[in-house]
C-alpha positions in Angstrom: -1.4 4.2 17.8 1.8 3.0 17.1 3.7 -0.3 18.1 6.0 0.6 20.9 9.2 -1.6 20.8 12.0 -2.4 23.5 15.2 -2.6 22.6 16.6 -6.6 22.9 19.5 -6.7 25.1 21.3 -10.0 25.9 21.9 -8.9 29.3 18.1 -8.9 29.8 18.6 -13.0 29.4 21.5 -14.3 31.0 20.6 -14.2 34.7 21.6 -17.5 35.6 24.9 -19.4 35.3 23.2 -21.9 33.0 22.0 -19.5 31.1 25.7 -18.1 30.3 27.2 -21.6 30.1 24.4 -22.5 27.5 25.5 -18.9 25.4 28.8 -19.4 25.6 28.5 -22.6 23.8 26.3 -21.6 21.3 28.5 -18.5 20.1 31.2 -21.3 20.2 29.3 -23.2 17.6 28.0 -20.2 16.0 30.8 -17.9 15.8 33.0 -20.8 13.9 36.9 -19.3 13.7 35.4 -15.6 14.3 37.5 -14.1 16.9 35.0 -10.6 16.3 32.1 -12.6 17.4 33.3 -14.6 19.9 35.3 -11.8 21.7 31.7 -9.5 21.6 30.1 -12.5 23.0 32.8 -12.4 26.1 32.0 -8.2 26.5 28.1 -9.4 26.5 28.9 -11.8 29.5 31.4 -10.1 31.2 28.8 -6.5 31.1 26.2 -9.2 32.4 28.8 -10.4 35.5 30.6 -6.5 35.6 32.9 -5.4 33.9 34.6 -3.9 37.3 34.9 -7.3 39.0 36.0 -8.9 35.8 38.7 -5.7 35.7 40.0 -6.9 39.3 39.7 -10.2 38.6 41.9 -10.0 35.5 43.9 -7.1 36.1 43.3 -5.3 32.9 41.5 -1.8 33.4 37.8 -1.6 32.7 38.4 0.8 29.2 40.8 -1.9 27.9 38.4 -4.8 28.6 35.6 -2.8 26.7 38.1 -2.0 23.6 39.1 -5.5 23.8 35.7 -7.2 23.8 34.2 -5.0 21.5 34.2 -7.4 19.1 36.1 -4.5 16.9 38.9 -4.7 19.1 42.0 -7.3 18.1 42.7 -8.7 22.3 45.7 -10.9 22.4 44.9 -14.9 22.6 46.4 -14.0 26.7 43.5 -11.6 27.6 41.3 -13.8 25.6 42.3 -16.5 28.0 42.2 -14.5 31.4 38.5 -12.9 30.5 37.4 -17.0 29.7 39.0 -17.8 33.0 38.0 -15.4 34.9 34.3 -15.7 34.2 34.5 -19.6 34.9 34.3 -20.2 31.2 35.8 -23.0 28.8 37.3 -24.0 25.9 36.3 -27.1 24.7 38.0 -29.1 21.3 35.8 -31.9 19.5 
């Protein structure tokens, strides 16, 4: 018999507001001067809010908020700022 195996999704684990604010700071840490990683770490929380609410909240359409938080995408620092703001993240400088 073999080992059956899910696949991990990060989804799966942000279910509460903590839980986002707590990844969010660790991919700040982690993901250094990385705008890739960072931006794919937005497009995991934002699928984990929705990305249609996000889309109305931001007024970018939902296929250029995919593209852009792809983390293969190259998002201007703007819609960098409206997706952080519109999901009740921050920036924070140390």
């Amino acid at each position: 018999m073999g080992l059956k195996l899910n696949k991990w999704k990060i989804e799966d684990y942000l279910r509460t507001e903590e839980d986002i604010a707590e990844y969010w700071a660790a991919c700040l840490i982690e993901g250094g001067d990385d705008p890739a990683f960072l931006t794919k770490a937005l497009g995991e929380i934002a699928r984990t809010r929705g990305m249609s609410q996000l889309a109305r909240d931001t007024g970018i359409s939902r296929e250029g908020l995919y593209k852009a938080l792809s983390g293969e995408g190259n998002p201007e620092f703007a819609t960098v700022l409206k997706v952080i703001n519109a999901l009740g993240l921050k920036l924070r400088a140390s």
